[in-house]
N, CA, C and O atoms as a Maestro MAE file, in Angstrom:
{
 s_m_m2io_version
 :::
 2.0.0
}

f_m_ct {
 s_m_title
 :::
 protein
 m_atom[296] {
  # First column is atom index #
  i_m_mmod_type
  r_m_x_coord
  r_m_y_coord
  r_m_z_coord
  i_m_residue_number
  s_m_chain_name
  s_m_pdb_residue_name
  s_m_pdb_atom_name
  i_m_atomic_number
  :::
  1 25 11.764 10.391 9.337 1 A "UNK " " N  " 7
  2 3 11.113 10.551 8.057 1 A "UNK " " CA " 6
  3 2 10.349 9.266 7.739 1 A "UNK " " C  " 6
  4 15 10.709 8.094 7.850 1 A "UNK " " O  " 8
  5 25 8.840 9.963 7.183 2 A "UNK " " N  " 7
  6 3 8.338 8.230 7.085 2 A "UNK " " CA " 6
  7 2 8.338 8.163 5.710 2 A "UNK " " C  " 6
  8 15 8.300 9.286 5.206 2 A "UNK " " O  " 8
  9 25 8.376 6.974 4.674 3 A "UNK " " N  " 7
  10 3 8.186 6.807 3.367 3 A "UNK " " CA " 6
  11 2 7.174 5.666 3.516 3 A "UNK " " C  " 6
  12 15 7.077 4.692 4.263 3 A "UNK " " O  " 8
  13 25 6.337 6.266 2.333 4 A "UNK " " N  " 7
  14 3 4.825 5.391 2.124 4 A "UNK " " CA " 6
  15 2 5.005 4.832 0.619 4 A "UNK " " C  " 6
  16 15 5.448 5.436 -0.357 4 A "UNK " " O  " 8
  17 25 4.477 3.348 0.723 5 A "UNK " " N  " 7
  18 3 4.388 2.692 -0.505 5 A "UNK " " CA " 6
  19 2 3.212 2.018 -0.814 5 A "UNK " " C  " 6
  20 15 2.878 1.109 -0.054 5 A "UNK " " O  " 8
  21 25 2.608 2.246 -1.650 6 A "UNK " " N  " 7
  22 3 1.101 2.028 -1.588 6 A "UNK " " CA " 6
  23 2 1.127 0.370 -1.915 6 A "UNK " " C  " 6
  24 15 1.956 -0.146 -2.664 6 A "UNK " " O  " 8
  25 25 -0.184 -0.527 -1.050 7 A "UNK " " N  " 7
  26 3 -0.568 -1.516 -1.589 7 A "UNK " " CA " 6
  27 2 -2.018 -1.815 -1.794 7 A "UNK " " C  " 6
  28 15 -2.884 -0.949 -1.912 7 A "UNK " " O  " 8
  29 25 -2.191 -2.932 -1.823 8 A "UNK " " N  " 7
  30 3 -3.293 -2.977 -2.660 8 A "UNK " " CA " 6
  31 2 -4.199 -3.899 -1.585 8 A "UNK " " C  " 6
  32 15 -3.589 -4.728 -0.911 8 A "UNK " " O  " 8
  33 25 -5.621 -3.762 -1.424 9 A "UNK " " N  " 7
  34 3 -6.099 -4.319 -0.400 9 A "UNK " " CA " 6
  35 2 -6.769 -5.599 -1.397 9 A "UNK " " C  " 6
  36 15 -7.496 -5.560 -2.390 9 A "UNK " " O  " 8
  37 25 -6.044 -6.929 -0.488 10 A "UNK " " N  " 7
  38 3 -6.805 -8.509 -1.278 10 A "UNK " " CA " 6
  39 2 -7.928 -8.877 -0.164 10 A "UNK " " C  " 6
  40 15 -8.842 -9.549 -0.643 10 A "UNK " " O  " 8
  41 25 -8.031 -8.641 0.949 11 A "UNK " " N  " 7
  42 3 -8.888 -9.144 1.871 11 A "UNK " " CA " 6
  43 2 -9.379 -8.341 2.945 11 A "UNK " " C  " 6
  44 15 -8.577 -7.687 3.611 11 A "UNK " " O  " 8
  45 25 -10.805 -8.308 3.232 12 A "UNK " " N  " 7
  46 3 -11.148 -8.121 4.495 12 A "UNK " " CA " 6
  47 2 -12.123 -8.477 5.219 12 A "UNK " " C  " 6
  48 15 -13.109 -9.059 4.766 12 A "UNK " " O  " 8
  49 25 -11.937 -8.117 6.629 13 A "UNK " " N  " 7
  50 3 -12.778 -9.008 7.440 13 A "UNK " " CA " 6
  51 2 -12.383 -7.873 8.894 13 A "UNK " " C  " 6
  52 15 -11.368 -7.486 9.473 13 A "UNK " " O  " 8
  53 25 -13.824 -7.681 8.998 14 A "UNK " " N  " 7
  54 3 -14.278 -6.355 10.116 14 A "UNK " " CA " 6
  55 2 -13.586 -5.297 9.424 14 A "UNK " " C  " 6
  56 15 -13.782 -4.834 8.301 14 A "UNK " " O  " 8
  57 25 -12.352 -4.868 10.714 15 A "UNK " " N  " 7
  58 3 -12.107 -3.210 10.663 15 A "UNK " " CA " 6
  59 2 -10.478 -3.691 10.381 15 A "UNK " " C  " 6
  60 15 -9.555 -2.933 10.681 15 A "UNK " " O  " 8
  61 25 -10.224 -5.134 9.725 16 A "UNK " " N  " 7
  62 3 -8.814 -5.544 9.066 16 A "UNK " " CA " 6
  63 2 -8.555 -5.702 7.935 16 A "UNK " " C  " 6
  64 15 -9.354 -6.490 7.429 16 A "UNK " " O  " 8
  65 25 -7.840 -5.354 7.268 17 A "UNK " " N  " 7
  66 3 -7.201 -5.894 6.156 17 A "UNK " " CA " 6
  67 2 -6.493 -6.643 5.557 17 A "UNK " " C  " 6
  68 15 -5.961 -7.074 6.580 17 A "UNK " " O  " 8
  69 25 -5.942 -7.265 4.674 18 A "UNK " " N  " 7
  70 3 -4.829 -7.780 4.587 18 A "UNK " " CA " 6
  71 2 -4.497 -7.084 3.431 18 A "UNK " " C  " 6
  72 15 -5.364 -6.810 2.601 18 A "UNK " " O  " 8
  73 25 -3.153 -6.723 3.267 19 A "UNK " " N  " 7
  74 3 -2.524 -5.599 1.904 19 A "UNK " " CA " 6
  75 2 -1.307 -6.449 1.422 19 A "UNK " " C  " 6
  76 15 -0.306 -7.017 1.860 19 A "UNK " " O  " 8
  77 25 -1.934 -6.221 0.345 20 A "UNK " " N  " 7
  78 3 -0.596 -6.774 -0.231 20 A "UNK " " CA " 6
  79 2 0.687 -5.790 -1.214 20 A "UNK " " C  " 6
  80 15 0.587 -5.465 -2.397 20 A "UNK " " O  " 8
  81 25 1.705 -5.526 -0.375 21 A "UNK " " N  " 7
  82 3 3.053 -4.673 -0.895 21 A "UNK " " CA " 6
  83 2 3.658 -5.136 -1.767 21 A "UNK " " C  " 6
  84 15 4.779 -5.293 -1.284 21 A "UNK " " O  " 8
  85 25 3.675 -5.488 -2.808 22 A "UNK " " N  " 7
  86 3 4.405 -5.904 -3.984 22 A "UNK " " CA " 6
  87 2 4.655 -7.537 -3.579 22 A "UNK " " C  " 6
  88 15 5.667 -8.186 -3.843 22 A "UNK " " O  " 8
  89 25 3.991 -7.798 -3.186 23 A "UNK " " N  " 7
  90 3 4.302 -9.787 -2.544 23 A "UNK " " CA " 6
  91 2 4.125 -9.951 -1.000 23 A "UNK " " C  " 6
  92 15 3.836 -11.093 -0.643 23 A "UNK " " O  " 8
  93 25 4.227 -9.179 -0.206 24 A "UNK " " N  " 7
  94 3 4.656 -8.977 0.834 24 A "UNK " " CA " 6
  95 2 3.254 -9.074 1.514 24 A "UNK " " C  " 6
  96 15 2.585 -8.122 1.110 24 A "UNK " " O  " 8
  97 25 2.691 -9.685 2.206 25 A "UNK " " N  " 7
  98 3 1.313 -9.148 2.879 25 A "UNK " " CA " 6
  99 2 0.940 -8.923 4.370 25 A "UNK " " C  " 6
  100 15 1.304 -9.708 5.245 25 A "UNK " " O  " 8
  101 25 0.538 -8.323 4.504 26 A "UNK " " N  " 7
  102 3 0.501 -7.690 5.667 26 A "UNK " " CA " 6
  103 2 -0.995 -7.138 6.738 26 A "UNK " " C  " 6
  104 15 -1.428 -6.106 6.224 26 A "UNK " " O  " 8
  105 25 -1.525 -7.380 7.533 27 A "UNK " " N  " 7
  106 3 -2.294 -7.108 8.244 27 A "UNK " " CA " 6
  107 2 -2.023 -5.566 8.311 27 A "UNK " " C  " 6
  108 15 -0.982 -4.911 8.365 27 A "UNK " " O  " 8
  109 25 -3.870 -5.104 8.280 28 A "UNK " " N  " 7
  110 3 -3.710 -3.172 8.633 28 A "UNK " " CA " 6
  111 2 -4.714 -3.025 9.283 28 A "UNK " " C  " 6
  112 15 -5.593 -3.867 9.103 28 A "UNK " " O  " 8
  113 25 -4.886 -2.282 9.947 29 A "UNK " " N  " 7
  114 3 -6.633 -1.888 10.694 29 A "UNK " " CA " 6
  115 2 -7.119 -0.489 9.326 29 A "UNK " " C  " 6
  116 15 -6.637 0.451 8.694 29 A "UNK " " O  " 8
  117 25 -7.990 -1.021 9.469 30 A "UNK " " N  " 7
  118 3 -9.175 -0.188 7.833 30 A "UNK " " CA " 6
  119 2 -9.961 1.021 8.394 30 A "UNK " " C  " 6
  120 15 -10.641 1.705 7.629 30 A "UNK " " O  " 8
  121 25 -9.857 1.390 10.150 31 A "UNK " " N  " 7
  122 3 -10.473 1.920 10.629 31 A "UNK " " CA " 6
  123 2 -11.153 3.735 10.278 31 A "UNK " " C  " 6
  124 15 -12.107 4.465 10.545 31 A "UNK " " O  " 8
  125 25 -9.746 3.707 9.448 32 A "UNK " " N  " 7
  126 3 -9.659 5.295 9.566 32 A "UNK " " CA " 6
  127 2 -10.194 5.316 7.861 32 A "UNK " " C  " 6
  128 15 -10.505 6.506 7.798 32 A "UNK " " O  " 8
  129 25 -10.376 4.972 7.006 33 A "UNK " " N  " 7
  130 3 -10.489 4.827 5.729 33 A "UNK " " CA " 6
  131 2 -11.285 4.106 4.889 33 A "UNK " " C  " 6
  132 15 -10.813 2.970 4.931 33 A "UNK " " O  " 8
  133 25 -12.272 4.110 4.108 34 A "UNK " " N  " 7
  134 3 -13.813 3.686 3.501 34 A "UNK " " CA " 6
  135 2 -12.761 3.148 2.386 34 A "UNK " " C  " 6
  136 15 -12.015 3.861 1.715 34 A "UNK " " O  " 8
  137 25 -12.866 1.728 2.337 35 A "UNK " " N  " 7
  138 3 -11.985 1.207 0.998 35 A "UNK " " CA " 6
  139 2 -12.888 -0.552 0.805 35 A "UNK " " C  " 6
  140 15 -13.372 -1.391 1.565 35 A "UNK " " O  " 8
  141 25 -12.769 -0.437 -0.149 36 A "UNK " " N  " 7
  142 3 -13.094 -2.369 -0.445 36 A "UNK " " CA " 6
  143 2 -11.821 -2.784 -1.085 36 A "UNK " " C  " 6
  144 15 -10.819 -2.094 -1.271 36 A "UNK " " O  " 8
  145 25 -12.081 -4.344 -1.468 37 A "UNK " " N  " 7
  146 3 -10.901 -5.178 -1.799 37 A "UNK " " CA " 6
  147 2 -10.749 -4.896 -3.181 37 A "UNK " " C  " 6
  148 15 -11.714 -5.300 -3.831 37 A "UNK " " O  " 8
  149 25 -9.708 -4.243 -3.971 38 A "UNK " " N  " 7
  150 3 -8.821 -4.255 -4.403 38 A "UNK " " CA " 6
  151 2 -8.425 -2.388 -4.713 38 A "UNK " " C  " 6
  152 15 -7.834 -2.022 -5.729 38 A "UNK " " O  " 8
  153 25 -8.868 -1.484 -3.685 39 A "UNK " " N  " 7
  154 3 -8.173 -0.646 -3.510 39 A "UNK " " CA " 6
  155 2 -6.888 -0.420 -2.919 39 A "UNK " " C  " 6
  156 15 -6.457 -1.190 -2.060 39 A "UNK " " O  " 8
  157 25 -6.055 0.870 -3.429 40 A "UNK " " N  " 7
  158 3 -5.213 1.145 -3.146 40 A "UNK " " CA " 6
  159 2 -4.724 1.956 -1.483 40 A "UNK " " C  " 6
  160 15 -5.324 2.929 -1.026 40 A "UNK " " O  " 8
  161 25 -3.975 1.529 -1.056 41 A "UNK " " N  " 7
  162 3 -4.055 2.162 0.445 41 A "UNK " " CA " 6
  163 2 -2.250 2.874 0.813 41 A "UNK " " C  " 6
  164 15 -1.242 2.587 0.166 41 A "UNK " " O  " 8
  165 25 -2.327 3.885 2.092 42 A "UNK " " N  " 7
  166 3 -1.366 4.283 2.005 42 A "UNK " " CA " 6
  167 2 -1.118 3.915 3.848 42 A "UNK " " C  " 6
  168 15 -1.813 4.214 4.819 42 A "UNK " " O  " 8
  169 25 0.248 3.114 3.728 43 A "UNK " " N  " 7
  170 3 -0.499 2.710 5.303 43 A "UNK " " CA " 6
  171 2 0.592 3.042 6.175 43 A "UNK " " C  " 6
  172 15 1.734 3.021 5.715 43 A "UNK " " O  " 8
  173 25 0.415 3.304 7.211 44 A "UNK " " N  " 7
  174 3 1.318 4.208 8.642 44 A "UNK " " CA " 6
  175 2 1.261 3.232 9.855 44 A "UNK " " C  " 6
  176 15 0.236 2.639 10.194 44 A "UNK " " O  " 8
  177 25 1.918 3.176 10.191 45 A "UNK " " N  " 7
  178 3 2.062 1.859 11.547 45 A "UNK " " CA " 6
  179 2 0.652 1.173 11.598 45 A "UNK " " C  " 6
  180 15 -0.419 1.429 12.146 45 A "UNK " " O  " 8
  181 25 0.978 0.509 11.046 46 A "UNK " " N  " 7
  182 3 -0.106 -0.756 10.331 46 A "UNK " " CA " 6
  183 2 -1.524 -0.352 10.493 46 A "UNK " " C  " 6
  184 15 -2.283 -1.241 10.878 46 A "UNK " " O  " 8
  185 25 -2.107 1.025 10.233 47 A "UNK " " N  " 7
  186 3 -3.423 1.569 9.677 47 A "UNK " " CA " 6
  187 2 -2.792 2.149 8.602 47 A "UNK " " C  " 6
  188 15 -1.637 2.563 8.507 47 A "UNK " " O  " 8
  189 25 -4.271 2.116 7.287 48 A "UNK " " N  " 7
  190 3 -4.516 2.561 6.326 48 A "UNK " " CA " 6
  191 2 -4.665 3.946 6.533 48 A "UNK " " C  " 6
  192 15 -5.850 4.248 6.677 48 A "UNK " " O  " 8
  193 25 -4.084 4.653 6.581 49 A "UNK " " N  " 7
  194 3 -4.164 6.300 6.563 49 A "UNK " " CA " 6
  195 2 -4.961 6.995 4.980 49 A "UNK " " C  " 6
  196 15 -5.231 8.172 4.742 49 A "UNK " " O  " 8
  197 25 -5.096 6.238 4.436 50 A "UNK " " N  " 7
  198 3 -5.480 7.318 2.727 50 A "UNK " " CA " 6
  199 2 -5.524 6.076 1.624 50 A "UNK " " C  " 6
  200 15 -4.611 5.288 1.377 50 A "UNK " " O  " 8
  201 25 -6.736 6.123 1.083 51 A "UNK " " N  " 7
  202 3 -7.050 5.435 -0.106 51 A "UNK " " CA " 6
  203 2 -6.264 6.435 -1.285 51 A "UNK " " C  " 6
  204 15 -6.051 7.633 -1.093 51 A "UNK " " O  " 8
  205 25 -5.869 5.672 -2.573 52 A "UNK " " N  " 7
  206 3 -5.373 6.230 -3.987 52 A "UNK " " CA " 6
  207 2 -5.306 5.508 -4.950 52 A "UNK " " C  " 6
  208 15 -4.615 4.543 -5.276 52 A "UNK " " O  " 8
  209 25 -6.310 6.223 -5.493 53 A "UNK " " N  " 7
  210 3 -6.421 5.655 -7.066 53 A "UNK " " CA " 6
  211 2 -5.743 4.784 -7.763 53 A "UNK " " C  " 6
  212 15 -4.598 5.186 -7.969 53 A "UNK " " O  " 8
  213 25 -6.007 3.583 -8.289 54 A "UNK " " N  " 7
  214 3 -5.197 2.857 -8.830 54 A "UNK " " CA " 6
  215 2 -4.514 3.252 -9.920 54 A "UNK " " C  " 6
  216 15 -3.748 2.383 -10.337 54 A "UNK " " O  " 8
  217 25 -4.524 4.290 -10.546 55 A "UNK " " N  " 7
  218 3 -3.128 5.299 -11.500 55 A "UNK " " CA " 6
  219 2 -2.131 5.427 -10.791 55 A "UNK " " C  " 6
  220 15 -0.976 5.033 -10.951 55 A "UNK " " O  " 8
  221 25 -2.679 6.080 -9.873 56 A "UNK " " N  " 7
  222 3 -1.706 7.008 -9.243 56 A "UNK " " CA " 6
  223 2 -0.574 6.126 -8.227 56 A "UNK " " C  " 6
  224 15 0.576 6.386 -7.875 56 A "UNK " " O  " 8
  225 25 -1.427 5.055 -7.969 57 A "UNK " " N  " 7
  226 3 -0.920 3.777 -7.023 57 A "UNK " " CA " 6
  227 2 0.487 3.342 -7.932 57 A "UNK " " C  " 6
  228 15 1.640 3.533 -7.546 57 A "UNK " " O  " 8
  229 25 0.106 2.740 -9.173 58 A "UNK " " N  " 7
  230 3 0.746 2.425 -10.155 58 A "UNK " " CA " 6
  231 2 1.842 2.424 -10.671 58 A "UNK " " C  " 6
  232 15 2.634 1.603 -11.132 58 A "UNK " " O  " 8
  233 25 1.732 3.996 -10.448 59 A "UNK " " N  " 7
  234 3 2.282 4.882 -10.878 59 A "UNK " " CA " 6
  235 2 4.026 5.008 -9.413 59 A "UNK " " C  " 6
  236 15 5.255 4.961 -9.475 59 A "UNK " " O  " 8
  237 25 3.055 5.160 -8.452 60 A "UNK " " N  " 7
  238 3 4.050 5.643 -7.371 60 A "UNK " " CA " 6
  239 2 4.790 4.506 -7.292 60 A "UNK " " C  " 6
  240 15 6.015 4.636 -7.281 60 A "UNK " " O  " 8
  241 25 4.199 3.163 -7.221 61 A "UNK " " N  " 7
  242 3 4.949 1.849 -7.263 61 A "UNK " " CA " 6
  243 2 6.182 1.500 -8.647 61 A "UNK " " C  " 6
  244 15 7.191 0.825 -8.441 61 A "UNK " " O  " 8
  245 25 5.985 1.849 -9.434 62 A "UNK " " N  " 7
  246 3 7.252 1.740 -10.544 62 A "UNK " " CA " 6
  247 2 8.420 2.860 -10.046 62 A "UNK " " C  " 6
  248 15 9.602 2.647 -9.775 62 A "UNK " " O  " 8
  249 25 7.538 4.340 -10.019 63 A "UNK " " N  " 7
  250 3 9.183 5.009 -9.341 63 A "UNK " " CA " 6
  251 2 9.838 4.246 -7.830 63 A "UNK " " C  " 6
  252 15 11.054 4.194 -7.644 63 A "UNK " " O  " 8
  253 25 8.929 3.739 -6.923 64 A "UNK " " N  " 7
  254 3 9.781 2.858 -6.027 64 A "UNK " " CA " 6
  255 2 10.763 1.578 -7.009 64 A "UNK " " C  " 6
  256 15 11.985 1.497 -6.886 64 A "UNK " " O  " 8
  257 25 10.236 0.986 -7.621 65 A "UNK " " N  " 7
  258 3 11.004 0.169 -8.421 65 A "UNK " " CA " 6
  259 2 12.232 0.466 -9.354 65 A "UNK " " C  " 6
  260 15 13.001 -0.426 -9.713 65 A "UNK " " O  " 8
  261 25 12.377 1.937 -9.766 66 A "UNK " " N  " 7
  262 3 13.448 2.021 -10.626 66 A "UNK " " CA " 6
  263 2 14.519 2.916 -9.076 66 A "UNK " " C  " 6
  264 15 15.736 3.020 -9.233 66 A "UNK " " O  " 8
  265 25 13.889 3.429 -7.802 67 A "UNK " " N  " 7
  266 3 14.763 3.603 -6.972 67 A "UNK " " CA " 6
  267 2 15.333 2.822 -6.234 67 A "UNK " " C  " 6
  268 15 16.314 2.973 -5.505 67 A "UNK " " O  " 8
  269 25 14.422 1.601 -6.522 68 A "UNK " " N  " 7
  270 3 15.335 0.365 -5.700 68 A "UNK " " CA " 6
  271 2 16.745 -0.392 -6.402 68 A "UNK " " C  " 6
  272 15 17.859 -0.687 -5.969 68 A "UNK " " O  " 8
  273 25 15.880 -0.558 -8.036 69 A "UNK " " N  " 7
  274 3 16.967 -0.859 -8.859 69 A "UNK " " CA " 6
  275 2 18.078 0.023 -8.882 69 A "UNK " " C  " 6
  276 15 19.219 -0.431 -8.796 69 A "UNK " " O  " 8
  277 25 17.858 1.240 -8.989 70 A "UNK " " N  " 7
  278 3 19.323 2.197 -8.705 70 A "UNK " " CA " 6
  279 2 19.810 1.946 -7.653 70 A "UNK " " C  " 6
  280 15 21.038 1.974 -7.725 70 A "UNK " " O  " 8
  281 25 19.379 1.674 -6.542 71 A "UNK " " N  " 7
  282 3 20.028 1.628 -4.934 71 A "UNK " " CA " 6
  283 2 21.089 0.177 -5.540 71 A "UNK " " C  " 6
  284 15 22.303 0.216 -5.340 71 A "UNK " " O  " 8
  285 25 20.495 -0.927 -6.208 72 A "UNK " " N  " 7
  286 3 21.299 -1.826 -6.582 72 A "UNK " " CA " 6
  287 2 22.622 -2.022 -7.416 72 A "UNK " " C  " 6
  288 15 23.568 -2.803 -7.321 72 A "UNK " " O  " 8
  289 25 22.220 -0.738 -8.482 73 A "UNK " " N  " 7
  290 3 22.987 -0.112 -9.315 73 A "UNK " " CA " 6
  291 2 23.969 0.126 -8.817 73 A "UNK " " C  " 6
  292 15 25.015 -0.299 -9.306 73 A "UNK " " O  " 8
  293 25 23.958 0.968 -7.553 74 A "UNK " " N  " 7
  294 3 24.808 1.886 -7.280 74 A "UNK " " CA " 6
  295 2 25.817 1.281 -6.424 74 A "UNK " " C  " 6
  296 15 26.762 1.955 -6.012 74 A "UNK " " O  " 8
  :::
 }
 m_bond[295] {
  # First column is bond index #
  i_m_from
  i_m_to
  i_m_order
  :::
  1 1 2 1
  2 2 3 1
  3 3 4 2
  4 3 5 1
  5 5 6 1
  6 6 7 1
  7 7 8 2
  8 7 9 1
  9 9 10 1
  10 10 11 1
  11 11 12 2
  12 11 13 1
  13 13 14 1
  14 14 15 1
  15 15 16 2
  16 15 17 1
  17 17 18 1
  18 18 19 1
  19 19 20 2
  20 19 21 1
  21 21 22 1
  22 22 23 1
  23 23 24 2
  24 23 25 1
  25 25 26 1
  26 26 27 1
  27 27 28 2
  28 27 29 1
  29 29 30 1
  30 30 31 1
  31 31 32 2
  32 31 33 1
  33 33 34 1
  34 34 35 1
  35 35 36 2
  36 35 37 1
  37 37 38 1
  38 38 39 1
  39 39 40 2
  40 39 41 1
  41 41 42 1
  42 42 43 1
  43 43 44 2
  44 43 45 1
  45 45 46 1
  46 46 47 1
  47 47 48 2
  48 47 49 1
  49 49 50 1
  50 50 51 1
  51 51 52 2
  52 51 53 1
  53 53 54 1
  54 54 55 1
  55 55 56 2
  56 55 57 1
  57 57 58 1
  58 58 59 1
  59 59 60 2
  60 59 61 1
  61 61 62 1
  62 62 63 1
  63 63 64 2
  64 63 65 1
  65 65 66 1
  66 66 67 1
  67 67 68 2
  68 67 69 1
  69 69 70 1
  70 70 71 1
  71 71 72 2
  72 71 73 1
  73 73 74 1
  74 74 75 1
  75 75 76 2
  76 75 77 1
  77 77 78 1
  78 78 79 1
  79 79 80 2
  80 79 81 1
  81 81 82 1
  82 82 83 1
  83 83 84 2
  84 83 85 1
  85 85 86 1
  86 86 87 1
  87 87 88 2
  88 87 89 1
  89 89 90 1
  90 90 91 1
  91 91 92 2
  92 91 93 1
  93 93 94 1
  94 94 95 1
  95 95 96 2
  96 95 97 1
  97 97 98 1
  98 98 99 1
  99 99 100 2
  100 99 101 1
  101 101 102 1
  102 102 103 1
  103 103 104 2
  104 103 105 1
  105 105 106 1
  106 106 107 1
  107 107 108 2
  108 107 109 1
  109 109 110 1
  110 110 111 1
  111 111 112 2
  112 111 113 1
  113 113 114 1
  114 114 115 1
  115 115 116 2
  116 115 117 1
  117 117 118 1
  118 118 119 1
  119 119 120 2
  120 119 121 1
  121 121 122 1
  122 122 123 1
  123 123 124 2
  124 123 125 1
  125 125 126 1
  126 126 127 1
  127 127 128 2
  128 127 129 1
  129 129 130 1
  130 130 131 1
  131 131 132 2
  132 131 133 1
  133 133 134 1
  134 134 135 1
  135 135 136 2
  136 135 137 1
  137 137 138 1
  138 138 139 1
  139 139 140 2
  140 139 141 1
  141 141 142 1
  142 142 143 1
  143 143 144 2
  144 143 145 1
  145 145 146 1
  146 146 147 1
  147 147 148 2
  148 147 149 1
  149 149 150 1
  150 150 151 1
  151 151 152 2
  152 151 153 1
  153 153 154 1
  154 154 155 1
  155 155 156 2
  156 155 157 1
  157 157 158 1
  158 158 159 1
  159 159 160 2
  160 159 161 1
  161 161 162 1
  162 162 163 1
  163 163 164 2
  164 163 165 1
  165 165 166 1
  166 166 167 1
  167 167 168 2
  168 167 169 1
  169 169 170 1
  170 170 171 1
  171 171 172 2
  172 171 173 1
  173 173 174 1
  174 174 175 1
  175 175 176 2
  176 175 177 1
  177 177 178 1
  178 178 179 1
  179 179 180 2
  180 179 181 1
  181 181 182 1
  182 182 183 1
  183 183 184 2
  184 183 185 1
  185 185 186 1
  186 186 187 1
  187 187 188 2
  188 187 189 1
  189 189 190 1
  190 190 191 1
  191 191 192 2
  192 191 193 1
  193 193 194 1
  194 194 195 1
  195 195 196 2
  196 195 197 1
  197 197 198 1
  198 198 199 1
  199 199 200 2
  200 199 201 1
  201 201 202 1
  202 202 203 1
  203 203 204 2
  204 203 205 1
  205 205 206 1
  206 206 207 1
  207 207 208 2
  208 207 209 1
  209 209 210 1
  210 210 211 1
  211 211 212 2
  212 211 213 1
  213 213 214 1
  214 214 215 1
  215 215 216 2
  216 215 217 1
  217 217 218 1
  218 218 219 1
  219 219 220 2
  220 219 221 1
  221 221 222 1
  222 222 223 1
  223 223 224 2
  224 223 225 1
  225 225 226 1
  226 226 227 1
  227 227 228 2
  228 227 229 1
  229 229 230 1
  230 230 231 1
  231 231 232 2
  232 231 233 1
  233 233 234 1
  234 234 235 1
  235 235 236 2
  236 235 237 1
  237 237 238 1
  238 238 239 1
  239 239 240 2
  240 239 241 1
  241 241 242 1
  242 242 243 1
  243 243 244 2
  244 243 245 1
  245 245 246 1
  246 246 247 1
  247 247 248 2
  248 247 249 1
  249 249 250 1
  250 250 251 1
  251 251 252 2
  252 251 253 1
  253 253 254 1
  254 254 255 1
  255 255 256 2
  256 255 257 1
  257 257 258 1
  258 258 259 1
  259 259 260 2
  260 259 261 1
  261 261 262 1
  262 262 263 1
  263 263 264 2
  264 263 265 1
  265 265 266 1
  266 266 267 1
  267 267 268 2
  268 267 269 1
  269 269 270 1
  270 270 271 1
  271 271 272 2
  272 271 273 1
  273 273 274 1
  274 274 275 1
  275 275 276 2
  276 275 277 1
  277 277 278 1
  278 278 279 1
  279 279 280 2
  280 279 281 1
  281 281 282 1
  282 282 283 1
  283 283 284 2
  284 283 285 1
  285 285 286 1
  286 286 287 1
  287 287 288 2
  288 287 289 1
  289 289 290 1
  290 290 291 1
  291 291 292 2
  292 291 293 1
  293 293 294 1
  294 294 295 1
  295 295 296 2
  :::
 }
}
């Protein structure tokens, strides 16, 4: 099962990215996906598979945050 967490693209240069996951940053290849720097990306063994709206990005990133805090909770 794969789980996707969207980040946010701070840099690029050619057909790379650099994304940043809640702090975390990370190199992606941009190949498959039309995005500039500070879109949202959904990324699969380090390509960007799917740009998303920064709502919806937002959005998906806080429910990761209150499932992590519960995982802590619990």
């Amino acid at each position: 099962m794969c789980l996707a967490v969207p980040g946010k693209v701070i840099e690029i240069k050619d057909s790379v990215g650099i994304v940043d996951f809640n702090g975390i940053k990370r190199e992606v290849r941009l190949d498959l996906v039309d995005v500039i720097v500070g879109d949202y990306v959904i990324v699969h063994t380090g390509f960007a598979i799917e740009k998303m709206g920064e709502k919806e990005a937002l959005e998906s990133l806080e429910i990761w945050k209150e499932l992590l805090k519960f995982q802590e909770d619990y």
